[in-house]
N, C-alpha and C positions, 0 to 999 in steps of 0.2 A: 839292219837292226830295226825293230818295232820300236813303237811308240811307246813311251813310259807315261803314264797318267796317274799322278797322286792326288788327292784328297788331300785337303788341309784347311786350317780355320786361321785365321790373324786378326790379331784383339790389341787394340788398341791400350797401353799398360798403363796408363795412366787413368783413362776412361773405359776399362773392360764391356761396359756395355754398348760401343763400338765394335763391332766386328765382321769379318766378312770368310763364308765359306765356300769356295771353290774348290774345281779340279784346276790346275797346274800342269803343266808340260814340262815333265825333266828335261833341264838342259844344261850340260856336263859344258855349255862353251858361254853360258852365260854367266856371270859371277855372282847377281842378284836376285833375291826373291824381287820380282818382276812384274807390277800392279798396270793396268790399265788406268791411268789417269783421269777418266770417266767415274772411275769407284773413288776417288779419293775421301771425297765428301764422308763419304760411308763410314770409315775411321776417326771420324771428327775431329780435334785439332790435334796432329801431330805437329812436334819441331821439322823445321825443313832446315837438315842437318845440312846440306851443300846441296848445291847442283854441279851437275858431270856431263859430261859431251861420252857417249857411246856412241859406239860402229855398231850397228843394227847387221841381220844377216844377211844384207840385201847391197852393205857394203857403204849404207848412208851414214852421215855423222848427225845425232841429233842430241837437242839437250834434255835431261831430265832432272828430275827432284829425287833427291836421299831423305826419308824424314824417318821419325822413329820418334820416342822406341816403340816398339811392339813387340807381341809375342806372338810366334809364327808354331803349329801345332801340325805337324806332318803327321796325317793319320798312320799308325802303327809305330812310331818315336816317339820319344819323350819331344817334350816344347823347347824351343830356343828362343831368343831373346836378341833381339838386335834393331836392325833396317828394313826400308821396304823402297823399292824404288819407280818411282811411278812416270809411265813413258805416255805419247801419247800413241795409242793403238787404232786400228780398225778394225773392226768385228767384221768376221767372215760369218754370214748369215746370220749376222746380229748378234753372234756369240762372241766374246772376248777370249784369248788365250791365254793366261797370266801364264809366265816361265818361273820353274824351282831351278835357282842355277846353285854354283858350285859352295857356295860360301855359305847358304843353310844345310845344304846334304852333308859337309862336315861336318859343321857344327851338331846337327842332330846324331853323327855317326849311321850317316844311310849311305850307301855306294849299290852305283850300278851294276846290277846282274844281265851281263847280257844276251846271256843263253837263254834264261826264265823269264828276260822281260819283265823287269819288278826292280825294286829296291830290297835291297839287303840289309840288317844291321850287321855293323862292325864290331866287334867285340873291343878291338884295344885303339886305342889314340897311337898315331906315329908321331913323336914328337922331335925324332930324327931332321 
């Protein structure tokens, strides 16, 4: 499977003239919109809702910050409204990768197309 690469802006909701825009890394195994720790400042003062211990894909246990709220803007979806979770990362040639995991691409109604390499909009909510 190719890489998925989305566009998106996060605004700090409280202070909108915070905000930060990047490309994102879908990722279908992450559950968090997924911040380099480095950008936090960037946001200016979010609540630091909890901290959470994640299993990284390398199989380490690390801990990060949950804060919020924000508004997270997936180019081509409407905005969502939630978290952001800020780990600390290492920039591979000094770029950072922030990850779109599973719990914004609901929330916006995008799902992966894996033929076309993209996200999709979903038309209806499973509330099943």
């Amino acid at each position: 499977m190719g890489r998925i690469v989305a566009h998106l802006r996060i605004s700090n909701l409280l202070d909108p003239g915070n905000s930060i825009s990047c490309d994102a890394l879908v990722d279908t195994g992450a559950a968090y919109m997924v911040l380099p720790k480095a950008w936090q400042e960037r946001l200016g003062k979010l609540t630091v809702v909890r901290e959470i211990d994640c299993e990284t894909a390398t199989q380490d246990i690390v801990t990060a910050e949950v804060c919020g709220p924000v508004e997270i803007k997936v180019e081509g979806f409407d905005p969502v409204y939630g978290e952001v979770l800020f780990l600390d990362m290492r920039p591979t040639d000094g770029i950072y990768e922030p990850l779109l995991g599973y719990i914004v691409l609901e929330q916006c109604q995008a799902a992966v197309d894996m033929l076309g390499v993209r996200l999709v909009h979903v038309k209806k909510t499973d509330l099943k």
